[in-house]
C-alpha positions in Angstrom: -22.7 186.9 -22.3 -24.8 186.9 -19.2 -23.2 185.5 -15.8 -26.4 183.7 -15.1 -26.2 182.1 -18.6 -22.6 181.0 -17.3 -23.5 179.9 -13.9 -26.5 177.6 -15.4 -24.1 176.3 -17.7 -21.4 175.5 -14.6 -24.4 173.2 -13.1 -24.6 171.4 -16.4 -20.7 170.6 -16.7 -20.8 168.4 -13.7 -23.5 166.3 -15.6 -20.1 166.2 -18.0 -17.8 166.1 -15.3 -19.6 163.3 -14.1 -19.8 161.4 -17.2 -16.4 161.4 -17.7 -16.0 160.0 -14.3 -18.2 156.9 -14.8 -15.9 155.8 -17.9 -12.9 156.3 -15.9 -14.7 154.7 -13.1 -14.5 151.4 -15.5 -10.7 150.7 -15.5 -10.1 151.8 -12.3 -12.0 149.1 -10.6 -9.9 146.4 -13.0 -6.7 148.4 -12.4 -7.4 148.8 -8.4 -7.5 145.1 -7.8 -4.5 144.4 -9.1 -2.5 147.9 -8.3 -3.6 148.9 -5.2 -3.3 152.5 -3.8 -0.9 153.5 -6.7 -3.8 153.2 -8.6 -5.8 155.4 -6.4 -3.8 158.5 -6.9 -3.0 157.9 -10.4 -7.0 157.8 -11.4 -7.8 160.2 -9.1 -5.8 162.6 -11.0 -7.1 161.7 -14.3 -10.6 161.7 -12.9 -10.2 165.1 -11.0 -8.2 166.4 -13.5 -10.3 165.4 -16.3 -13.1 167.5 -14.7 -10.9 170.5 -14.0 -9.8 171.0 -17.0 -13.4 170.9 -18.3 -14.1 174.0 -16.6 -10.6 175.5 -16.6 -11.4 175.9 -20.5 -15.0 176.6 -20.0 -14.1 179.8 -17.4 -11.1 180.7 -19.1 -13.0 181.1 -22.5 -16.2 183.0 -20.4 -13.3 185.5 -19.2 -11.8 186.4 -22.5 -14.7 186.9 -24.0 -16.1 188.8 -20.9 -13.4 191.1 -21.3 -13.6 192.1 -24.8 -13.9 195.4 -26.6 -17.3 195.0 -27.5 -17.9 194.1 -23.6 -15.3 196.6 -22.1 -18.0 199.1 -20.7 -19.9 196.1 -19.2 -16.8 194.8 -17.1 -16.9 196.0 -13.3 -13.2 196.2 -11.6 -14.1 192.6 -9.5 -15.4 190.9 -12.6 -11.9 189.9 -12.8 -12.8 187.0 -10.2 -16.3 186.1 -10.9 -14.9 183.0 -11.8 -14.9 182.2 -7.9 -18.7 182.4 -8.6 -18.8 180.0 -11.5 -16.6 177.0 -9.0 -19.0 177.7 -6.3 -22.0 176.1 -8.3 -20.1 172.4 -8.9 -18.8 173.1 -5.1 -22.5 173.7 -3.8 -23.3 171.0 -5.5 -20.9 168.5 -3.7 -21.3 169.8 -0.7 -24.7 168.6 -0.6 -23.7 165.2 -1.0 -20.8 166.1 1.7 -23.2 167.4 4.3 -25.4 164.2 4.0 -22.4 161.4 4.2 -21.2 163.9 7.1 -25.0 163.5 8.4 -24.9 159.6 7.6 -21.5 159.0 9.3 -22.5 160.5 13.0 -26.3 158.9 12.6 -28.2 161.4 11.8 -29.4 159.6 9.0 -30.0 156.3 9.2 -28.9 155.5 5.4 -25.6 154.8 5.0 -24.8 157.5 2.2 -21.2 156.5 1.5 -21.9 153.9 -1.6 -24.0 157.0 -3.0 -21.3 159.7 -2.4 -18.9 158.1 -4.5 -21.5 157.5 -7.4 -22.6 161.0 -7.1 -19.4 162.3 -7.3 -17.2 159.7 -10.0 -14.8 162.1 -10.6 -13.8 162.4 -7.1 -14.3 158.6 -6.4 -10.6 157.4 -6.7 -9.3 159.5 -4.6 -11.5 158.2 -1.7 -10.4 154.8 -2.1 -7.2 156.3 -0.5 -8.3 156.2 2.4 -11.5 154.7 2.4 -10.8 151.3 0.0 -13.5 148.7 -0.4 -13.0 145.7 1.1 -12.6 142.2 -1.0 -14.8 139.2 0.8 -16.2 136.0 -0.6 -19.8 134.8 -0.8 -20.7 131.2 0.5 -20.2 129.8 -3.9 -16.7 131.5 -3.1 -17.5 134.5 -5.2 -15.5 137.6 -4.4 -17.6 140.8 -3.5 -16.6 144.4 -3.1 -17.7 145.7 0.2 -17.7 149.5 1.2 -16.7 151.1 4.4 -19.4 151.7 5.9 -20.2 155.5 6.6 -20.0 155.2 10.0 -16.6 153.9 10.0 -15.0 156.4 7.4 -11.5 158.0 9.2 -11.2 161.6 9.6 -8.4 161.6 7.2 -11.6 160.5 4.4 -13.8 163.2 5.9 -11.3 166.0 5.5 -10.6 164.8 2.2 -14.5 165.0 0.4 -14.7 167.9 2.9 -11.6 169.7 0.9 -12.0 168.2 -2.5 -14.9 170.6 -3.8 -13.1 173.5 -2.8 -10.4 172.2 -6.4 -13.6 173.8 -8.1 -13.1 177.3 -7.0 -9.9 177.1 -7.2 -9.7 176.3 -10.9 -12.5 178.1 -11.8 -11.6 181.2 -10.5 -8.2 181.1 -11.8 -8.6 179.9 -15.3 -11.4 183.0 -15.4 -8.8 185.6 -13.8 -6.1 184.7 -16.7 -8.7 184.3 -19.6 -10.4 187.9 -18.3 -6.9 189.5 -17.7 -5.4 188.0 -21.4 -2.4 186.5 -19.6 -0.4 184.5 -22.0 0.9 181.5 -19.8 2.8 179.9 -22.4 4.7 183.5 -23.3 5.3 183.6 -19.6 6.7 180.3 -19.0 8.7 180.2 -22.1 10.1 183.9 -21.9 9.6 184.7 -18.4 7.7 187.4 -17.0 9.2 190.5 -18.4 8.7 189.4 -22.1 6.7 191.3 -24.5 
């Protein structure tokens, strides 16, 4: 398996990640009207985990079979952690889109990027209701509208949070890799404990 293969295959999970986020993006605007914030964490770990655990199996599965017999004179001692690698391309990625709402929220660009941010990045998107919800406001018929926060006006709490939430993609990557490349069994482990055989 070539690690380019892999890393052009990371880019395309998002695209999957991101799919996944736009159904789940459906009942949590129906739930988030009528639930509130408690809705906000609950989705945004079913988004964010439903993403993770896309490429949790997708880097854990590249590691085993990276580490086979057949591969075994292949494999260089930090191989082990090219998983890292494989997270940076979905964090690249998002950062992009966290540069320009960064860029958008001191005026650098005119455009306020915030709307955009959360539909570029679905899977993230209930978590940045936590502390950047929309606002509900009526039209002159008396129809309620969802209004964003403007960019401009996001708190550094929301900042630090898209600036930290990409960063759950190197994480998970470069573990899921580390224990598919190294075998670890987690569920002998947890259920026997670490000395088991």
């Amino acid at each position: 398996m070539k690690k380019s293969s892999l890393l052009i295959k990371s880019a395309l999970f998002l695209i999957v990640g991101w799919l996944v986020g736009f159904v789940i993006s459906f009942f949590f605007a129906m739930c988030y009207q009528m639930f509130g914030i408690v809705m906000c964490f609950i989705y945004g770990i079913c988004a964010t985990g439903a993403v993770l655990c896309i490429y949790a199996d997708f880097c854990h599965k590249a590691g085993a079979k990276m580490n086979t017999r057949s591969n075994r004179d292949l494999v260089k001692p930090n191989d082990k952690h090219f998983g890292a690698v494989i997270g940076a391309v979905p964090a690249g990625i998002n950062y992009i889109f966290v540069i320009l709402l960064w860029l958008s929220k001191f005026g650098v660009i005119k455009f306020d990027f915030f709307p955009l941010y959360k539909t570029l990045t679905l899977y993230f998107m209930p978590f940045t209701y936590i502390f950047a919800p929309n606002t509900l406001e009526y039209d002159e018929a008396g129809r309620s509208i969802s209004v964003n926060v403007p960019a401009t006006e996001l708190s550094a709490g929301a900042m630090i949070l898209v600036t930290l939430l990409p960063l759950l993609f190197v994480i998970t990557c470069w573990a899921a890799y580390y224990i598919g490349h190294e075998h670890i069994d987690l569920k002998q482990k947890i259920l026997y404990g670490r000395n088991s055989e």
